[in-house]
C-alpha positions in Angstrom: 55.3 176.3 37.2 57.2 178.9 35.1 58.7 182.3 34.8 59.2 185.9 33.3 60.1 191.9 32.4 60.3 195.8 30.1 62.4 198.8 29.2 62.0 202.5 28.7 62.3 203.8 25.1 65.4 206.4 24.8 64.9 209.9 24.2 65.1 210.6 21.0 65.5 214.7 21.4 63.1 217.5 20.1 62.2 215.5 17.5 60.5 213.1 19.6 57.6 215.8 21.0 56.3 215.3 17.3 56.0 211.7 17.7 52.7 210.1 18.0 51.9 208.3 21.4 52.8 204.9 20.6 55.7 206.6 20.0 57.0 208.1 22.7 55.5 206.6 25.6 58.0 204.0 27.7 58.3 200.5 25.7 55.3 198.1 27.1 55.4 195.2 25.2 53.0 194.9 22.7 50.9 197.9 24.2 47.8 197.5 24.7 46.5 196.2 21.9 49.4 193.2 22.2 48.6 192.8 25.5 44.5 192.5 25.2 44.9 190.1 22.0 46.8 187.9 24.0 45.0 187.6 27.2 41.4 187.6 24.5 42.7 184.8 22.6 43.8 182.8 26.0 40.7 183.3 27.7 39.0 181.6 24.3 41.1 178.4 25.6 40.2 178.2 28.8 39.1 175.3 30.5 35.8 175.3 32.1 37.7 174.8 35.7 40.2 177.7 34.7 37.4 180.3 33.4 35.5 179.9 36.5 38.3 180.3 38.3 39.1 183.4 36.5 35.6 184.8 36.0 35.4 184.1 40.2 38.9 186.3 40.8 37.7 189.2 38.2 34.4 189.8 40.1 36.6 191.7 43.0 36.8 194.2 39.9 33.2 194.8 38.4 33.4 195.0 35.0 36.8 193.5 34.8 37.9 190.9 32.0 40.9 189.1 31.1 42.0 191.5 28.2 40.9 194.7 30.5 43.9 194.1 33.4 46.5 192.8 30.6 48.3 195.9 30.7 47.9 196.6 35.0 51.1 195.5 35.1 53.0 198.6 33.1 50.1 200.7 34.1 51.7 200.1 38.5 55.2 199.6 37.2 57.6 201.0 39.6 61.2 200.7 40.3 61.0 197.6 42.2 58.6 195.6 39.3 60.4 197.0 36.6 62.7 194.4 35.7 60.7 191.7 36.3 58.7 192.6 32.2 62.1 191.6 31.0 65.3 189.3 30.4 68.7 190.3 28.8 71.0 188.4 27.3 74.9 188.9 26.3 74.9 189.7 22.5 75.3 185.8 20.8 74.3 183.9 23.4 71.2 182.5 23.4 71.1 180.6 26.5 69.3 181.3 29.9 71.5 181.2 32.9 69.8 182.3 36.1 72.9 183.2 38.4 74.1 185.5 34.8 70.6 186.5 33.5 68.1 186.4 36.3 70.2 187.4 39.6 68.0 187.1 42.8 65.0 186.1 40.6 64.7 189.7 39.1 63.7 188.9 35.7 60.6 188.0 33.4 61.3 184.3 33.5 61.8 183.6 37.4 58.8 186.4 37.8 56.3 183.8 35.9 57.1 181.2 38.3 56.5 183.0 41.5 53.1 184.7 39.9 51.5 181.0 39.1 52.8 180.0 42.4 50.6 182.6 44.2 48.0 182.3 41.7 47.9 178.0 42.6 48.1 179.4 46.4 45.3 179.6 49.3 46.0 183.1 49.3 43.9 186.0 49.6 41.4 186.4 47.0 43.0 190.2 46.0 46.6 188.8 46.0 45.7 186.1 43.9 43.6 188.4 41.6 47.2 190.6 41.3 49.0 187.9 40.4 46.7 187.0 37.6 47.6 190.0 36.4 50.7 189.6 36.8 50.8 186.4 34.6 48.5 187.7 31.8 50.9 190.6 31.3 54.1 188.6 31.8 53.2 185.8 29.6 52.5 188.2 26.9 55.6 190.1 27.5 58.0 186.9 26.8 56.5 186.7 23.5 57.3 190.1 22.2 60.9 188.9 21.0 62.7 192.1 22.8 62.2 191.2 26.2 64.0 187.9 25.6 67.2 190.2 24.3 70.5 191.7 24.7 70.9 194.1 27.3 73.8 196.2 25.2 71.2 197.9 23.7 68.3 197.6 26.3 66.2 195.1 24.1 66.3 197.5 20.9 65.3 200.3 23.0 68.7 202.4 22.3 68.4 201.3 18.4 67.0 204.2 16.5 65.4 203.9 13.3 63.0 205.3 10.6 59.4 203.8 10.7 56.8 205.9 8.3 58.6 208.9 8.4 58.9 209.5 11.9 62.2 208.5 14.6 61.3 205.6 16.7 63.2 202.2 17.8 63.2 199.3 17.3 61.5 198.2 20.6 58.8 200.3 20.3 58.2 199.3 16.2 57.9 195.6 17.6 55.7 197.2 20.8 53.5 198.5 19.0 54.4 199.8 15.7 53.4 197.0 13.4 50.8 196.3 14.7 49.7 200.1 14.4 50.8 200.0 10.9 48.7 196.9 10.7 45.6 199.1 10.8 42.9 196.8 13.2 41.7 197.1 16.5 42.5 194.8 19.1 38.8 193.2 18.9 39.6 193.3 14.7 42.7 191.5 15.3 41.5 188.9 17.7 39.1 187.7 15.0 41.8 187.8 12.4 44.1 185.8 14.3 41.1 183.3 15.5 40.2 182.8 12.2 44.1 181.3 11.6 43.1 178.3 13.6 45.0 176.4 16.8 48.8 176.9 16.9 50.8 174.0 17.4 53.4 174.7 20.2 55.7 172.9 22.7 53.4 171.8 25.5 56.9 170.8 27.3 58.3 174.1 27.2 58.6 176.7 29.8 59.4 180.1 30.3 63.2 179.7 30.1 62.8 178.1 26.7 60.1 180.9 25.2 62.9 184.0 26.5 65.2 181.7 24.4 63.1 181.6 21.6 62.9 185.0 21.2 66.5 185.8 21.8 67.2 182.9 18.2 64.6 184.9 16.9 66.3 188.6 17.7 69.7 186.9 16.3 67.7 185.9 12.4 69.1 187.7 9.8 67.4 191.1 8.8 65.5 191.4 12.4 67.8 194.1 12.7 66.7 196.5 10.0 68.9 197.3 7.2 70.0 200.5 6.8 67.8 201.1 10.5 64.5 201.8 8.5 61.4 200.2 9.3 60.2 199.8 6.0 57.2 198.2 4.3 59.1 195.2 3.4 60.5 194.8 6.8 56.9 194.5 7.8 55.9 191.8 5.4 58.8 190.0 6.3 58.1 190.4 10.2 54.8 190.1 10.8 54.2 186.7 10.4 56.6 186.0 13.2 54.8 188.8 15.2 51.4 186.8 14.3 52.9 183.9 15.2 54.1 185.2 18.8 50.7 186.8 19.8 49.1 183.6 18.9 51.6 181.2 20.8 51.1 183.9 24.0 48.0 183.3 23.7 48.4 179.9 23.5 50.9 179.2 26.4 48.9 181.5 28.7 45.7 179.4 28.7 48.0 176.5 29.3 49.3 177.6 32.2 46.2 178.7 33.4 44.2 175.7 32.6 47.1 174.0 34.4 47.3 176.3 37.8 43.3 176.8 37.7 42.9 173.0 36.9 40.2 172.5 40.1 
C-alpha cells in the first residue's frame, strides 16, 4: 500500500484582486486541469479488473468519471483534511522521516496508505467510493513537486514572483500557471501527453520515494526562479519536468489501482 497533502497561496495585497483566478484562488495542486489529466491518463491504464471496479464505485454518482471527482478532494477540504494534500521538508534534506515529517500520519504520504487501504476494504460502497477520490487526488498531488517541499516557505506558497506581468508564487505557477501558459485544455493535453508514449518509472517505489523525488527535484538548480520571475525561459526549461510528473501520476495511479482493484 502507499501514502500522501496542499497549502493556501499568501496574500499578495490589493494587487492581488487584479489577478486572474488561477491566481488567487488557494494553491490545489495542479488545479483542475492537473488533476483531470492525471486521473484521464490513469484510467487509460487500467486493468480490466480495476476499471470495473471503478466504473462499479462511480455509478453511486451518475455521470461521474475518474477525471470528474479528481479535484473533490480540495473542493471538501477542511481543517482536519487539509494537511493530508501535502508533506514538508526541512530546507536540504531530502529524506522522509515519519515521526519529523508525517507526525500522527497527517501528511500526503501516510494519507495514501490509509486511502488504498479502505479502497482494498469490505467497506461500504460510499466510503470506498470517497477514498477513491481521495487517492486519485492525492496521487496526483505528490507529483506536483511543491507538495513534496520545504515547509519555511509553505511549498513556494510564501515565494512571490512575476509570471506574465501579474504577482503570483511560485506554488501557484507550478499549480496551475504553466500549464495555463501552456495554452490546451485538459482533454487537449491528455492527447498531447498520450501521444508521448508509456513512461518508464520505478514499479518498486512508493509514496515516500515520489515526496522525495519531488523534494531532489525542488533542490535543482534554477527551480527557484532567478531574479523571482517566471519567465518564458523558465518555462521551456520546466515544463518537461512538469510533463514528465503528470505522466508518471498518471502512471503510478493506475498502478496502484490495478494493484488494490486487482479482483
Amino acid at each position: 500500500m502507499h501514502r500522501y497533502p496542499i497549502r493556501p497561496i499568501e496574500a499578495l495585497g490589493p494587487l492581488c484582486l487584479a489577478l486572474s483566478a488561477f491566481f488567487a484562488a488557494p494553491a490545489q495542486a495542479w488545479g483542475p486541469v492537473g488533476h483531470r489529466v492525471v486521473a484521464e491518463l490513469a484510467y487509460g491504464q487500467l486493468s480490466p479488473a480495476a476499471r470495473q471496479h471503478v466504473d462499479a464505485l462511480l455509478t453511486q454518482e451518475p455521470g461521474a468519471t475518474l477525471g470528474s471527482i479528481a479535484s473533490w478532494a480540495d473542493e471538501t477540504r477542511s481543517q482536519e483534511t487539509y494537511a493530508w494534500h501535502y508533506v514538508n521538508f526541512p530546507r536540504g534534506q531530502c529524506e522522509y522521516l515519519p515521526e519529523r515529517d508525517c507526525p500522527g500520519g497527517q501528511c500526503v504520504v501516510a494519507q495514501i496508505d490509509r486511502q488504498l487501504a479502505v479502497l482494498a476494504s469490505d467497506a461500504e460502497p460510499q466510503a470506498r467510493l470517497i477514498a477513491l477520490k481521495y487517492v486519485v487526488h492525492f496521487i496526483g498531488d505528490i507529483h506536483q513537486p511543491l507538495h513534496g517541499s520545504f515547509g519555511d516557505d509553505r511549498g513556494g506558497n510564501t515565494y512571490q514572483l512575476q509570471a506574465d506581468g501579474q504577482g503570483s508564487n511560485l506554488h501557484a505557477w507550478w499549480d496551475s500557471g504553466m500549464i495555463h501558459r501552456h495554452g490546451l485544455d485538459a482533454a487537449q493535453l491528455v492527447d498531447e501527453l498520450r501521444e508521448e508514449g508509456p513512461i518508464r518509472h520505478d514499479q518498486q517505489a512508493g509514496p515516500r520515494d515520489w515526496a522525495v523525488e519531488d523534494c531532489r527535484i525542488i533542490s535543482s538548480p534554477g527551480f527557484y526562479p532567478e531574479h523571482k520571475l517566471a519567465a518564458a525561459r523558465y518555462q521551456r526549461n520546466w515544463w518537461p519536468t512538469l510533463d514528465i510528473r503528470l505522466r508518471t501520476g498518471g502512471a503510478r495511479l493506475a498502478a496502484a489501482l490495478n494493484q488494490t482493484l486487482a479482483d
